[in-house]
Structures are given as C-alpha cells and as structure tokens.
N, C-alpha and C positions, 0 to 999 in steps of 0.2 A: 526883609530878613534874607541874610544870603544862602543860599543851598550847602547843606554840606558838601563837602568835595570826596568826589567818585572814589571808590576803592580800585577802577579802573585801572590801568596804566596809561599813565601819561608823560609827555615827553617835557623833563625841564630841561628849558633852554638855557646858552651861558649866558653869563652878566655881560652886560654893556656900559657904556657910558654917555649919559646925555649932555646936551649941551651945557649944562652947568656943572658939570662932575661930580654930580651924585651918578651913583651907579647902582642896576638895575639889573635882576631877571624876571624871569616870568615862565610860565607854563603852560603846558597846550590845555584847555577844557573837552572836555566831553559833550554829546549833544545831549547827553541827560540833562549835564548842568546849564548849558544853555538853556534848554526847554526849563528848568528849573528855576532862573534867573529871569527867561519872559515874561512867567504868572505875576508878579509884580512888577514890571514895568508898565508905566503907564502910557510911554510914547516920549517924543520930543520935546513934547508940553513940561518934561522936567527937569527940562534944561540942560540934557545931554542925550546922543544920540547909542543905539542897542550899543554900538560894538564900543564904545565910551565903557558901557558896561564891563561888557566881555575882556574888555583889558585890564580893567580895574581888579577884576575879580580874578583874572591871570599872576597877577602880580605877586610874588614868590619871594622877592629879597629885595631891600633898598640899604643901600651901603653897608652889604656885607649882614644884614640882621634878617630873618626870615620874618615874613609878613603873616599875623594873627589869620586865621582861617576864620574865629568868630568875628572879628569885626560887626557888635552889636554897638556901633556908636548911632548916633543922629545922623542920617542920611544915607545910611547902611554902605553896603560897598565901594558905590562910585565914591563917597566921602575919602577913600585911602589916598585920592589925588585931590583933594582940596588946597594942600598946600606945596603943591607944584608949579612953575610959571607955566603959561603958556605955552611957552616954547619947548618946555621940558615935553610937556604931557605929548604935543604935537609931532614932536622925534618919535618918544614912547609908541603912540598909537600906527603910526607908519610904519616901523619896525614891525610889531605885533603883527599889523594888518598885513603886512607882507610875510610875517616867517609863517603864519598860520592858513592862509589863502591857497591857491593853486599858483603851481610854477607857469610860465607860459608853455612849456611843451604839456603841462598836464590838463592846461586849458583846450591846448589845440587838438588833444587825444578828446577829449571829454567831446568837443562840438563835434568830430569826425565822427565818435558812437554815434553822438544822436542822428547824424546824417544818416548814419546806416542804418539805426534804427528806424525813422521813419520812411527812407527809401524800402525795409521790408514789411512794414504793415503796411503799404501803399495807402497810408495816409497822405496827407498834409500836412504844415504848420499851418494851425490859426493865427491871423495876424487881424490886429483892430480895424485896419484900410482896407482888405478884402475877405472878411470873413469867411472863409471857403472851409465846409467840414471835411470829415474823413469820406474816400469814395466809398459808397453804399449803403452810408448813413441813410436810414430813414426818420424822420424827422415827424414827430404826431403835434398837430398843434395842442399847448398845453388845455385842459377843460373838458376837452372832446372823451370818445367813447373809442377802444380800440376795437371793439367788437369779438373780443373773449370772450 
C-alpha cells in the first residue's frame, strides 16, 4: 500500500523524454514518505531494488496525464513501471537518481563537514581493518560489574 503523499512541499521536476518517447515527470519525495514506503518493502527478494521504489512512486505525469496517487492495483506502486522497457525505466531511474542525489560540490562540502567534524571531537573514524575507537573511550567488557 503506498503512503499517502506529504502535504509537504515538494519540488516537481519538468518533463523529459525517454528513449522511446514517451514522456515523463516526477517529483521530489519527502523522507517521511520514504520511511513510509520502507515499512513494506521487503528487500531485493521482490525483484527490485528501494530506489526502483522511490522512483516509481516519484512519478508525476506519463505523456502529458498526471499519475493516480492511490494506485491500489496488484503489486502496488513499483507496478506503475511494469509496462515500460527496460531501457525506458533505466534512463528514468538515472535521471531521478541523479536530480535527487548530491551534486559533487555538495558531496565534497558534505565529506569536508565531517572532516571537521571529527578533527574537533578528536575522535577517529571507525574502519572494519583497524578498528581504532574514539581517544578516551573506555571500554567495560560486556557482563562484568562497573562497580556503582
């Protein structure tokens, strides 16, 4: 069942055209509705992946007609691309995934915070190959008694 959509503001993007010339918009989602749309997914096991979702459920206008919001058919939202080619859907999700994503300079701002951010908790990053915690961590092995 798909989430209602946010009363939010959101950003609808313009139409495009895909490789077959049907034409297409879509919309930005909210992280409500994301977290909205997770509760029923079940994973990959259903034969497409989240943001397969996420786009599906972005999807705003297909040649010029605006796209049902209840879409209560058999296989609930991701079904609004079932009859797309492959190649359609593949343009479609690229797009999406790039106008909704970070730009690279928002990317490079964003990893530069977190430098700074952890250059001033004089932490670390945890990484799998050298597990190294934050300096001053103390560490109680789990079971024991802290003596409180």
């Amino acid at each position: 069942m798909a989430p209602e959509r946010s009363n939010l503001l959101t950003i609808e993007f313009p139409e495009f055209t895909l490789p077959s010339g049907k034409v297409v918009a879509f919309r930005s989602i909210t992280f409500r509705e994301r977290r909205k749309l997770m509760k029923d997914y079940k994973g990959r096991e259903e034969g497409y992946a989240a943001e397969d979702l996420f786009a599906a459920y972005a999807l705003s206008k297909e040649d010029g007609m605006p796209v049902a919001d209840d879409w209560a058919i058999d296989g609930g939202v991701i079904a609004r691309l079932d009859h797309w080619s492959m190649k359609d859907f593949a343009y479609y999700l690229e797009v999406f995934v790039r106008t909704i994503g970070l730009e690279e300079d928002e990317r490079t701002s964003a990893e530069s915070a977190a430098k700074k951010m952890v250059a001033a908790s004089g932490t670390q990053q945890v990484n799998t190959t050298n597990q190294s915690l934050p300096k001053g961590l103390k560490v109680q092995p789990s079971g024991g008694t802290t003596g409180l």
